[in-house]
C-alpha positions as CSV (number, residue, x, y, z in Angstrom):
1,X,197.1,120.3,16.5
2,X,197.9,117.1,17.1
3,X,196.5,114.8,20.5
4,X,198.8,111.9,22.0
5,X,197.6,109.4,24.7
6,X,199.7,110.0,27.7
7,X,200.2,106.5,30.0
8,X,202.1,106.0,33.4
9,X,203.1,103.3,34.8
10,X,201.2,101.2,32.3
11,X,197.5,103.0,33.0
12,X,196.1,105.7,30.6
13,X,196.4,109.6,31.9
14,X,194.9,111.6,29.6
15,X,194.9,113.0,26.1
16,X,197.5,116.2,25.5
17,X,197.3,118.6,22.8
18,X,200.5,118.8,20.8
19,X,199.9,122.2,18.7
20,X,202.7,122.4,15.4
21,X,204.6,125.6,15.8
22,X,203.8,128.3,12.9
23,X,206.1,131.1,12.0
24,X,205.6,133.5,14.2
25,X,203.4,132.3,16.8
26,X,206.2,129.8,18.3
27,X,205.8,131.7,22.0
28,X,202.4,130.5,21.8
29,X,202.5,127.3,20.5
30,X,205.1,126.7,23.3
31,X,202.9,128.1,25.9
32,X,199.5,126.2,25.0
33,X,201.6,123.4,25.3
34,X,203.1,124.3,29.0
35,X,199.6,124.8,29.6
36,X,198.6,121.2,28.4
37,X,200.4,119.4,30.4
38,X,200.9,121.8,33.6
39,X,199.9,120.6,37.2
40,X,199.9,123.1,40.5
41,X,200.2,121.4,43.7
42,X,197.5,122.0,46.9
43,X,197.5,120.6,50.2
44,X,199.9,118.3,49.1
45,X,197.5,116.9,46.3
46,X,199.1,117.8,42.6
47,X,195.7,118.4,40.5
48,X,196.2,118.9,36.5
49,X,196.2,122.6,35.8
50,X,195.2,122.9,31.7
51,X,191.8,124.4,30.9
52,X,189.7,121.4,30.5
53,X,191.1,120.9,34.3
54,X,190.1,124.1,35.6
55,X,186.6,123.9,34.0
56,X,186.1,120.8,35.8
57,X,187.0,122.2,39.2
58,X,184.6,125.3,38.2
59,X,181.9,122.9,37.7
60,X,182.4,120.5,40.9
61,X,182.6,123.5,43.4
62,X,178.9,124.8,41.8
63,X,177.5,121.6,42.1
64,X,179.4,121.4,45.6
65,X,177.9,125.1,46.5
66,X,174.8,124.4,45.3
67,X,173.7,120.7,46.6
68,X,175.5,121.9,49.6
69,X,177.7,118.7,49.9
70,X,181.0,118.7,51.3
71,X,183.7,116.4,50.1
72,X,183.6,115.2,46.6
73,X,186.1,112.0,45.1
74,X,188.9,113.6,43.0
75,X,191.0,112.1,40.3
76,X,194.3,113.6,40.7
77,X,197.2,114.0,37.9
78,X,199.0,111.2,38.7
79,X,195.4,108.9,38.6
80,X,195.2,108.8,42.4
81,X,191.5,109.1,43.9
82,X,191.2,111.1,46.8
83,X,188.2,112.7,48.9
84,X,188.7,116.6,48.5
85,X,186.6,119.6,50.0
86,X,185.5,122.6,48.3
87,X,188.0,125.1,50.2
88,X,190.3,122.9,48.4
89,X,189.3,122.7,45.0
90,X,188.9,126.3,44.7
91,X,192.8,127.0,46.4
92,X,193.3,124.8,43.5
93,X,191.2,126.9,40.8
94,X,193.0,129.8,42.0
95,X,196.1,128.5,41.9
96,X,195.8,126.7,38.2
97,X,194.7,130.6,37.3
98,X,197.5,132.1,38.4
99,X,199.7,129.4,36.7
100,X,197.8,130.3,33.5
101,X,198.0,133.8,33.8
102,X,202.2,134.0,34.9
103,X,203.0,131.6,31.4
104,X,200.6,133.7,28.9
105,X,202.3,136.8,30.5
106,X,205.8,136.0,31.7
C-alpha cells in the first residue's frame, strides 16, 4: 500500500490509500480503492464515504447523542465547513454503508 496527498485547488484534501494489485485479489485491490476515495451526497452536502469517514461520523453523532447538542461544524469532501445536524450525519452514515456494502458485493 502506498498513500498520496490529494490537493484541490491548491489546498491539501486528504491522504488516499493506493493498494498494488496482487494476483488474484485485483477485485479487491480495485474496490478498497473505490472505497478510498468514494463520497455519497446528503442534503445536498457531499461528505467523504471511506472508513476512516464513516468512523468519524459514528463518533460525532455519539458525542452529538450523548452531550445532547445539536448542530456540529463539518468538514465536507471538497474542504467546505458547514453546520450539520445529527439527523443528517447519520442519513449520511447510512448512506456511506450502503455505498460500502453495494461495491464489496456488486
Amino acid at each position: 500500500m502506498i498513500e498520496e496527498s490529494i490537493v484541490h485547488e491548491g489546498v491539501f484534501v486528504k491522504k488516499r490509500k493506493i493498494f498494488k494489485k496482487k494476483e488474484g485479489v485485483g477485485k479487491k485491490a480495485d474496490i478498497l480503492e473505490q472505497l478510498e476515495t468514494s463520497t455519497i451526497t446528503v442534503n445536498n452536502l457531499t461528505f467523504d464515504a471511506d472508513e476512516d469517514a464513516q468512523n468519524r461520523i459514528m463518533r460525532a453523532i455519539f458525542v452529538m447523542e450523548h452531550n445532547n447538542v445539536p448542530t456540529l461544524k463539518w468538514k465536507m469532501s471538497n474542504n467546505l465547513i458547514v453546520e450539520v445536524d445529527i439527523e443528517t450525519l447519520k442519513d449520511a452514515l447510512a448512506a456511506a454503508g450502503t455505498n460500502q456494502s453495494n461495491l464489496w458485493f456488486s
